[in-house]
N, C-alpha and C positions, 0 to 999 in steps of 0.2 A: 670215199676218196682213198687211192692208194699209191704210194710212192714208190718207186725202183732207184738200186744208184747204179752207179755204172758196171755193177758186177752185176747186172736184173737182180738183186735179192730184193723181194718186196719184203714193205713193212704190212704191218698188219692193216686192214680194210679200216677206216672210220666212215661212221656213220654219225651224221646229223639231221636230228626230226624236227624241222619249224613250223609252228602254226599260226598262220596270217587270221591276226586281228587288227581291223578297221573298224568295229563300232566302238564308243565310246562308253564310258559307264555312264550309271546313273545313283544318284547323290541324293541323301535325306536328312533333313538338320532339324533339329529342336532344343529350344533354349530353357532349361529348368532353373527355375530361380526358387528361391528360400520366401516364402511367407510366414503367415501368426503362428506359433507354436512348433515351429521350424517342418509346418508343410511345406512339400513344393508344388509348383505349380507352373506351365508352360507361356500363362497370359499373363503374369504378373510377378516381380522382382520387391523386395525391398532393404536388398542387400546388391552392390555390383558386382561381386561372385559371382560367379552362377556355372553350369556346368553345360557343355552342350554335348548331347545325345546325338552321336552321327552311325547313319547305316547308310551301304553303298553295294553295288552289287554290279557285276562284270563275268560274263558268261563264256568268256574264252580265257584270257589268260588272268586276271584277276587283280580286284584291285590295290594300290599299294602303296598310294600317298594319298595326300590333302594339302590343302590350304582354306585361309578362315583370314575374313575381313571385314569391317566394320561398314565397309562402301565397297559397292561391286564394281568400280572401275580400280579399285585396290587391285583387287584380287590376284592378276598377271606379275604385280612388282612384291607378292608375297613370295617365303621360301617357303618351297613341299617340306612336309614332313612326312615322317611314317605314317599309316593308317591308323585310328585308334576310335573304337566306338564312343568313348567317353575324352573330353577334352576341357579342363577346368581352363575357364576362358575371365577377364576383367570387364566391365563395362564399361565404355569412358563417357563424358558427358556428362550433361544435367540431367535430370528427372524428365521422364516423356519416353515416347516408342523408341527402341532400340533393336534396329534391325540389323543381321549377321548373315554374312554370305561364304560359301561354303562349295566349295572344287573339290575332285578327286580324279585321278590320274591311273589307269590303268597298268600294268606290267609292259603292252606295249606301247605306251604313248600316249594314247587316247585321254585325251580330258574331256570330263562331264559337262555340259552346260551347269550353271550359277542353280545352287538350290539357297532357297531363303526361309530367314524364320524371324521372328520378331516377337521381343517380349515388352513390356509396359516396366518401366523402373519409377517406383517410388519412394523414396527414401522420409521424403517427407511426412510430417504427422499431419494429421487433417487441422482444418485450421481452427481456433477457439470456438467453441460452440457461444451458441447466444440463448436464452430463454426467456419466455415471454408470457405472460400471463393475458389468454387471449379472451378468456371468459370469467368475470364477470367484462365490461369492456373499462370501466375505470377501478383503478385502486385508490384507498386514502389514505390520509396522512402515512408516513413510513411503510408504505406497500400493505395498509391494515385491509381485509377483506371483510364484508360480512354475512359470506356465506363459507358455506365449506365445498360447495361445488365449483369447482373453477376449472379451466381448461388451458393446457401449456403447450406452449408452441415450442417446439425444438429446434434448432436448424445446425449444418457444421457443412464444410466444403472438404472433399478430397480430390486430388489428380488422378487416381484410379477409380473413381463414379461414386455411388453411394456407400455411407457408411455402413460398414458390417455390423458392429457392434455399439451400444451408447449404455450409462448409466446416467440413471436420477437419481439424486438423495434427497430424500426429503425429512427434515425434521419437524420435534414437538407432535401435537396430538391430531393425526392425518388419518384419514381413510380412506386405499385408495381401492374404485372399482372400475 
């Protein structure tokens, strides 16, 4: 583009270079949650911290916001933010799957279709355990036994499936094989 005024002096030439994008990006989320001994892990929470892991990738002009919702018809009446791989995020709700949906928005416009992730929160402790003296089949008086071979039944419940870990104590004069 170049201007003249009414004396023809031109101003100096400008030049503008545009590059037309019309694809959209594409969006990757994952939910790291805190487990035992402050591992993390992507399938299970037991803290509602958690951090979510986002990559996004846009081959013209590149990507340059987000948005992050709890429900993906959220998603539209969320505000963009900046881009950012990492995104310390809360969990709300009770205990159970916890799924997170996740847009990103191109330099020109373009937004990603919904990418999704879901992690398990459990906060809760598994529930009392119970024990059972499943061999010999009767005990006597005060739980007396009269053998020393006997067989224990264990059981406990978690929301996140089976238990990891359990202790037995056993007291007095035991032998166990």
């Amino acid at each position: 583009v170049t201007f003249r005024n009414e004396a023809n002096q031109a101003a100096a030439a400008v030049t503008v270079t545009t590059t037309l994008d019309g694809t959209a990006p594409t969006g990757t989320l994952a939910i790291r949650g805190t487990v035992a001994e402050g591992a993390t892990s992507t399938t299970l929470t037991g803290r509602t911290s958690v951090n979510l892991a986002i990559a996004a990738t846009d081959a013209t002009s590149g990507v340059d916001q987000m948005r992050v919702a709890a429900v993906e018809a959220d998603l539209p009446s969320q505000s963009w933010s900046a881009f950012a791989t990492v995104l310390p995020w809360t969990l709300a709700g009770a205990d159970g799957s916890r799924p997170l949906f996740l847009q990103v928005r191109d330099r020109a416009g373009n937004v990603s279709t919904a990418a999704t992730a879901s992690i398990l929160l459990d906060t809760q402790a598994p529930s009392a355990a119970t024990l059972a003296v499943t061999s010999p089949a009767s005990l006597g008086v005060g739980n007396a036994l009269s053998t020393t071979a006997i067989t224990l039944g264990i059981a406990s419940t978690d929301l996140a499936g089976p238990i990891a870990t359990g202790r037995v104590r056993l007291d007095g004069d035991v032998n166990v094989s």
